[in-house]
C-alpha positions as a LaTeX table, in Angstrom:
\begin{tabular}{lrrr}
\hline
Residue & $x$ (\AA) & $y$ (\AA) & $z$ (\AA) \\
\hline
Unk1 & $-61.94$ & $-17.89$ & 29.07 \\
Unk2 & $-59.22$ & $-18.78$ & 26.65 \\
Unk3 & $-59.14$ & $-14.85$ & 25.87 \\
Unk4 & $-58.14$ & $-14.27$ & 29.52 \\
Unk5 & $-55.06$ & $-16.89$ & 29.52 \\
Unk6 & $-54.09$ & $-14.33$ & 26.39 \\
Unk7 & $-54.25$ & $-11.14$ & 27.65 \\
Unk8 & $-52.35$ & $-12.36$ & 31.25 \\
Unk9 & $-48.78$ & $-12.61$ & 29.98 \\
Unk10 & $-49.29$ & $-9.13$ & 28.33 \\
Unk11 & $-50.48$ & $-7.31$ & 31.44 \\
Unk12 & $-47.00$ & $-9.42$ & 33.09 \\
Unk13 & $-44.78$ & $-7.78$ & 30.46 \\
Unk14 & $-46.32$ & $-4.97$ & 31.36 \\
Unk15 & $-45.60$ & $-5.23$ & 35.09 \\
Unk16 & $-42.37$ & $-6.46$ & 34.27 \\
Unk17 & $-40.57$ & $-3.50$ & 32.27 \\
Unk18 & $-43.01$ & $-0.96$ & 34.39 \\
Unk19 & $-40.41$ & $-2.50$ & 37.16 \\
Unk20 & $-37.39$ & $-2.46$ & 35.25 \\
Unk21 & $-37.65$ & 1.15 & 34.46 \\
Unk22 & $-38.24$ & 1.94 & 37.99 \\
Unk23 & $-34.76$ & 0.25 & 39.23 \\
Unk24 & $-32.96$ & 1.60 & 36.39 \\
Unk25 & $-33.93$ & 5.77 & 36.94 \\
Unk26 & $-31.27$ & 7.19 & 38.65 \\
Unk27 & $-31.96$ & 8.38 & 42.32 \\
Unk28 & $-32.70$ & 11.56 & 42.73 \\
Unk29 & $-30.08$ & 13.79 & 43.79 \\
Unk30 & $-30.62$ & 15.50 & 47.70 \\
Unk31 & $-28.24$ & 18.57 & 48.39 \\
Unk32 & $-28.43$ & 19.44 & 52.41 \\
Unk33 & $-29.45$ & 23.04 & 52.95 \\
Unk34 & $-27.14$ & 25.41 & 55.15 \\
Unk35 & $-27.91$ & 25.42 & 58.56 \\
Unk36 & $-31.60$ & 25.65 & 59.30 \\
Unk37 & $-32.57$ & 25.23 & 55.70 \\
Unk38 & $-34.56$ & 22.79 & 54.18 \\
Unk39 & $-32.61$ & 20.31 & 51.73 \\
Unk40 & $-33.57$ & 20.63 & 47.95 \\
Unk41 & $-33.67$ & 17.67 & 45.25 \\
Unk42 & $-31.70$ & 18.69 & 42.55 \\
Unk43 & $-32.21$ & 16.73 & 38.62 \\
Unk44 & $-30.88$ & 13.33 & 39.15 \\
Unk45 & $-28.03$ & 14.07 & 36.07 \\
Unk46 & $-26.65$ & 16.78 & 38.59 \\
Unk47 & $-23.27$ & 16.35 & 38.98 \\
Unk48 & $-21.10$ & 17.96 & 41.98 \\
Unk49 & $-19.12$ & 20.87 & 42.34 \\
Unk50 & $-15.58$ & 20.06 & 41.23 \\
Unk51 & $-13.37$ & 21.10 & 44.54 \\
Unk52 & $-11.25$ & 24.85 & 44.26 \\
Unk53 & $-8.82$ & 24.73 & 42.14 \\
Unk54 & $-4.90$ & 25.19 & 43.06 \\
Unk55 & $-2.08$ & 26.85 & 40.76 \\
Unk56 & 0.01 & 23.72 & 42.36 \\
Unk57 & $-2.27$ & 21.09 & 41.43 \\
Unk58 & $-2.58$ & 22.39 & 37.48 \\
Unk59 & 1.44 & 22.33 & 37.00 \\
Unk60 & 1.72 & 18.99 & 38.68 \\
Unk61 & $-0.56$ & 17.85 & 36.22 \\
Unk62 & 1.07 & 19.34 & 33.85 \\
Unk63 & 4.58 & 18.53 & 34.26 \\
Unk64 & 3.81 & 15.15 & 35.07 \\
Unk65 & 2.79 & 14.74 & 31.69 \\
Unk66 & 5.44 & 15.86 & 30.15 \\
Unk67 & 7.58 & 13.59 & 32.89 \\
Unk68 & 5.62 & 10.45 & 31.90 \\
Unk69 & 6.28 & 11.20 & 27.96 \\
Unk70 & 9.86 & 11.06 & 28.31 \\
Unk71 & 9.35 & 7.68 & 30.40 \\
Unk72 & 6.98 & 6.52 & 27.37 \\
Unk73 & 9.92 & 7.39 & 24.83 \\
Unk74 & 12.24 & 5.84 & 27.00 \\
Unk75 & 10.56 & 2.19 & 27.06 \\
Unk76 & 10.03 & 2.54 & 23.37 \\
Unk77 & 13.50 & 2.00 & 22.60 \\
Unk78 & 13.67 & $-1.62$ & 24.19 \\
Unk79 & 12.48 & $-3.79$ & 21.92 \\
Unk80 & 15.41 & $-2.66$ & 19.41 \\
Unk81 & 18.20 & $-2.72$ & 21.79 \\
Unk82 & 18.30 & $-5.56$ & 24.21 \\
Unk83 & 16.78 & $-9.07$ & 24.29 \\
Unk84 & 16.55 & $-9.13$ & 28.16 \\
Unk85 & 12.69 & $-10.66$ & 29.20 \\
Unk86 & 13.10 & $-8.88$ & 32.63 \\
Unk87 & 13.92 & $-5.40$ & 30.66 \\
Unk88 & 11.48 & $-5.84$ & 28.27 \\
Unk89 & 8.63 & $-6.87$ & 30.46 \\
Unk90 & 9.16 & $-4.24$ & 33.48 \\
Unk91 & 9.50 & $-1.54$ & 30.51 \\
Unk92 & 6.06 & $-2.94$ & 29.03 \\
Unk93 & 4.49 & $-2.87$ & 32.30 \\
Unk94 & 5.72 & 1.36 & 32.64 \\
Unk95 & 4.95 & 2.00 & 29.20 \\
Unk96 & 1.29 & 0.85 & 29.47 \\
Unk97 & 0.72 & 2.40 & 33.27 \\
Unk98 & 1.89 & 5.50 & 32.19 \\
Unk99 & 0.25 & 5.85 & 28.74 \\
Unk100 & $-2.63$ & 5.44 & 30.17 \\
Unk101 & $-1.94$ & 7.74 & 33.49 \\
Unk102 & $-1.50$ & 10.43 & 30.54 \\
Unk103 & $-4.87$ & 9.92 & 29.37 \\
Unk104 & $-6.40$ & 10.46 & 32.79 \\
Unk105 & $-4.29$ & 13.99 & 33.48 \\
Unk106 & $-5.01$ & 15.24 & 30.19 \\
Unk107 & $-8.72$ & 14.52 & 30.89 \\
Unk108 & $-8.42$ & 16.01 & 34.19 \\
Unk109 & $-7.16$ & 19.20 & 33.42 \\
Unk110 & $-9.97$ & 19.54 & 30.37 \\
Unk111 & $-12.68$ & 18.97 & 32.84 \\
Unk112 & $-11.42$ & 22.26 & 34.35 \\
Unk113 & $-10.69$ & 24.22 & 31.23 \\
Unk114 & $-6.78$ & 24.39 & 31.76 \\
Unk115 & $-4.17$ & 23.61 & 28.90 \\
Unk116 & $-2.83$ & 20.24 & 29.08 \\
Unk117 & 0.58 & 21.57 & 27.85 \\
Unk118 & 2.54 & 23.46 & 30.11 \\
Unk119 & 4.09 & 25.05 & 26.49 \\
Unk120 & 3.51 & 28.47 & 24.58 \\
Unk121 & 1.57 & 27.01 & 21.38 \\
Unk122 & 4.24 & 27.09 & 18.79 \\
Unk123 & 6.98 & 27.16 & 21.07 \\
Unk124 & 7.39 & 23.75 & 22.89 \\
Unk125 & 10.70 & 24.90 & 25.07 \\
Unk126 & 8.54 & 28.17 & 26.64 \\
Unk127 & 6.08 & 28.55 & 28.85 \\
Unk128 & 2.87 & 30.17 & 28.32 \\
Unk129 & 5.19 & 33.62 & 30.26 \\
Unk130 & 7.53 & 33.05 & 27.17 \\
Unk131 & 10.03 & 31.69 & 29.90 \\
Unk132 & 12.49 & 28.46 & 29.02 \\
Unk133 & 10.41 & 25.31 & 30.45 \\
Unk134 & 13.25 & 23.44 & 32.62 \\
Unk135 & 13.26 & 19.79 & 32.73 \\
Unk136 & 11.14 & 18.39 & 35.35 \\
Unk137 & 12.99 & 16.66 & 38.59 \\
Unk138 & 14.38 & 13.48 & 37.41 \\
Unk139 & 13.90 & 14.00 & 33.63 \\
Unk140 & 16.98 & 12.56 & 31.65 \\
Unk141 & 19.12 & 15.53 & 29.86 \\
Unk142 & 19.47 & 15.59 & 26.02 \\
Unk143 & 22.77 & 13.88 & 26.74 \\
Unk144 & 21.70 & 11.28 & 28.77 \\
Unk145 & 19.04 & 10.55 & 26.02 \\
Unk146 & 21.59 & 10.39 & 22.99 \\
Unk147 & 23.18 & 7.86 & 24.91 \\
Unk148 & 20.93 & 6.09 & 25.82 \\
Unk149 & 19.85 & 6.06 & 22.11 \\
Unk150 & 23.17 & 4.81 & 21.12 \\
Unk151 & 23.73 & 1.64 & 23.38 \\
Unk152 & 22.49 & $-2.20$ & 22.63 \\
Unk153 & 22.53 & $-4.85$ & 25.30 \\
Unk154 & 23.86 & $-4.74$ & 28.49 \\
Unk155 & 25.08 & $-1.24$ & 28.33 \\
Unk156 & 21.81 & $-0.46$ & 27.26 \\
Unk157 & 20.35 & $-2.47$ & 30.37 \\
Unk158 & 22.26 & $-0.50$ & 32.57 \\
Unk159 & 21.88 & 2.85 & 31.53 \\
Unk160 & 17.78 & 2.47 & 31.14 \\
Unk161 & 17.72 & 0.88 & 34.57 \\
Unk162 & 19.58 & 3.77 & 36.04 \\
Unk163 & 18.00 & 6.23 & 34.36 \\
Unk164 & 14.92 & 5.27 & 34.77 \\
Unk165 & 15.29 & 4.91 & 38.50 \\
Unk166 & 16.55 & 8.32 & 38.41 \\
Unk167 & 13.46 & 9.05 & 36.23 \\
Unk168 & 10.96 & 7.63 & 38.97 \\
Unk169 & 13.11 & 8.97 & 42.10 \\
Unk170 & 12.24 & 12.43 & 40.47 \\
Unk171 & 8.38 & 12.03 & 40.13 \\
Unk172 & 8.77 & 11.26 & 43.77 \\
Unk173 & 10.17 & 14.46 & 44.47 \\
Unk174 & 7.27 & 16.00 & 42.51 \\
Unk175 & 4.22 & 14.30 & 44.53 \\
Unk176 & 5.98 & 15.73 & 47.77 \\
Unk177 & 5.98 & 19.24 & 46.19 \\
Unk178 & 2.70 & 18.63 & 45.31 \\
Unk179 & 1.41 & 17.75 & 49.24 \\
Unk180 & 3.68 & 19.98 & 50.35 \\
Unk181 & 1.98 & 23.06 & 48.59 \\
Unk182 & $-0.54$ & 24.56 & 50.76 \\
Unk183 & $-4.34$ & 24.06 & 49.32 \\
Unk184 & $-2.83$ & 21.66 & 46.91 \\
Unk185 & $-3.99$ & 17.86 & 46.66 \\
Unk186 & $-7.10$ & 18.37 & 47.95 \\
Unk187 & $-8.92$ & 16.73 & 44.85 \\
Unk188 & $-9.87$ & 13.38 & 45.30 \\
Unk189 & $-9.35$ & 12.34 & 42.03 \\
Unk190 & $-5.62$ & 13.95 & 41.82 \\
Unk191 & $-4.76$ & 12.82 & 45.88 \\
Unk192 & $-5.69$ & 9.33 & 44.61 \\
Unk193 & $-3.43$ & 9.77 & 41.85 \\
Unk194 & $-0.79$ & 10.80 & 43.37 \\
Unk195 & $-0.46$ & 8.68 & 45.76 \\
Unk196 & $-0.63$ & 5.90 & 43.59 \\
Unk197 & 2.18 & 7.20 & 41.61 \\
Unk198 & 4.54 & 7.40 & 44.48 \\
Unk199 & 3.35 & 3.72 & 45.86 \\
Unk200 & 4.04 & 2.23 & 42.11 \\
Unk201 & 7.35 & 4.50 & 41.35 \\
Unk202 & 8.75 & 3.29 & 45.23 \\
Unk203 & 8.21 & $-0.46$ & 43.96 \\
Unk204 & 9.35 & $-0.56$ & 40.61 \\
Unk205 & 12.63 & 1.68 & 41.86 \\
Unk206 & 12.93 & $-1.55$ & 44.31 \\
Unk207 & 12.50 & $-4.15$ & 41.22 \\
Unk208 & 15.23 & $-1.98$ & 39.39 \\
Unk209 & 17.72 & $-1.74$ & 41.91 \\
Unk210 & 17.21 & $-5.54$ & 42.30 \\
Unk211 & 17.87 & $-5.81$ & 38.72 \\
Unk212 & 21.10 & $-3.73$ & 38.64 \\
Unk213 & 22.49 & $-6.00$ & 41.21 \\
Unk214 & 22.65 & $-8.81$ & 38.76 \\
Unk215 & 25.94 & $-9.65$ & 36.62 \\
Unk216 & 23.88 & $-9.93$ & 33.12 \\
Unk217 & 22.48 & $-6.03$ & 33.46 \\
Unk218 & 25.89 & $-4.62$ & 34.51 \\
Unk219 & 27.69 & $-3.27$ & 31.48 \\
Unk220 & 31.67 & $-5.45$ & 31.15 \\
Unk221 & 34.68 & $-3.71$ & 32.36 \\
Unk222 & 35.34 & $-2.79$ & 28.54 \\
Unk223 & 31.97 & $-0.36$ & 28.15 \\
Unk224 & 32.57 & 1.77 & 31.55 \\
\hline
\end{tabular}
């Protein structure tokens, strides 16, 4: 009798992982059939079709990089040149969103075999035509960068809150080229994107405009 009582909690074990294999296989995978044709189960690691791929939606991708970098570079010249917490923590918050938005276009554009550099290799100011790669809408100019470079405090408030509002109001103009391209934004993945950079980029142009209007980010009569 006692070898019974032994053997039970093995055979529950048993039962047990028996049933927590079962809920952890993955379903399988059921594509429909065409029009009077019988459905087919596909492996269960299938994974679908990735959606036709647009000439629009590969150089948004790829110029929004390239737009985000310069927003990246932008932020990482705070901490040196002004003290201001409301500065420092809306640049934070851009610097982090769009690092990481990077990492998602980069990946997005490998999954379908395209460059994630819009760039001749070797030859960063060409395209891959050998034509001069013009700054994306909104993208500061060399000049605006040097002096940005150059200022501390206020000054330096001002011109990173204006330039970066002129920074944002560009990639704006870009997700409206995009969905207004036919066939483009028709992935889910990039349409979700998108849109979420133009919801984010409308509210933080609001928080910066709210910003200029206060006396400690405007530069004094002697820097203008």
């Amino acid at each position: 009798m006692a070898r019974r009582f032994r053997i039970l909690p093995i055979l529950l074990l048993g039962s047990a992982a028996v049933a927590a294999t079962a809920q952890t296989a993955p379903a399988p995978v059921v594509q429909p059939g065409a029009p009077g044709q019988p459905s087919k189960t596909l492996p269960a690691n299938t994974r679908p079709p990735l959606p036709p791929l647009s000439a629009a939606d590969v150089s948004f991708m790829q110029g929004m990089i390239m737009h985000h970098n310069q927003a990246v570079v932008m932020t990482a010249l705070i901490p040196s040149r002004t003290q201001n917490p409301e500065v420092r923590e809306l640049g934070k918050k851009i610097s982090i969103s769009q690092t990481d938005e990077m990492k998602f276009m980069k990946r997005w554009l490998t999954a379908r075999n395209q460059p994630t550099d819009m760039s001749m290799p070797g030859m960063p100011d060409m395209d891959m035509h050998g034509n001069e790669i013009p700054l994306m809408p909104g993208m500061l100019t060399p000049k605006q960068m040097e002096a940005l470079r150059a200022a501390h405090g206020a000054e330096f408030d001002h011109l990173f809150l204006t330039g970066m509002i002129q920074h944002h109001t560009g990639a704006l103009i870009m997700v409206g080229h995009l969905f207004q391209s036919p066939g483009a934004g028709q992935d889910a993945d990039l349409f979700d994107f998108a849109t979420d950079v133009d919801n984010t980029q409308r509210a933080e142009i609001r928080i910066m405009q709210n910003l200029l209007a206060q006396e400690s980010v405007t530069p004094s009569k002697e820097k203008q």
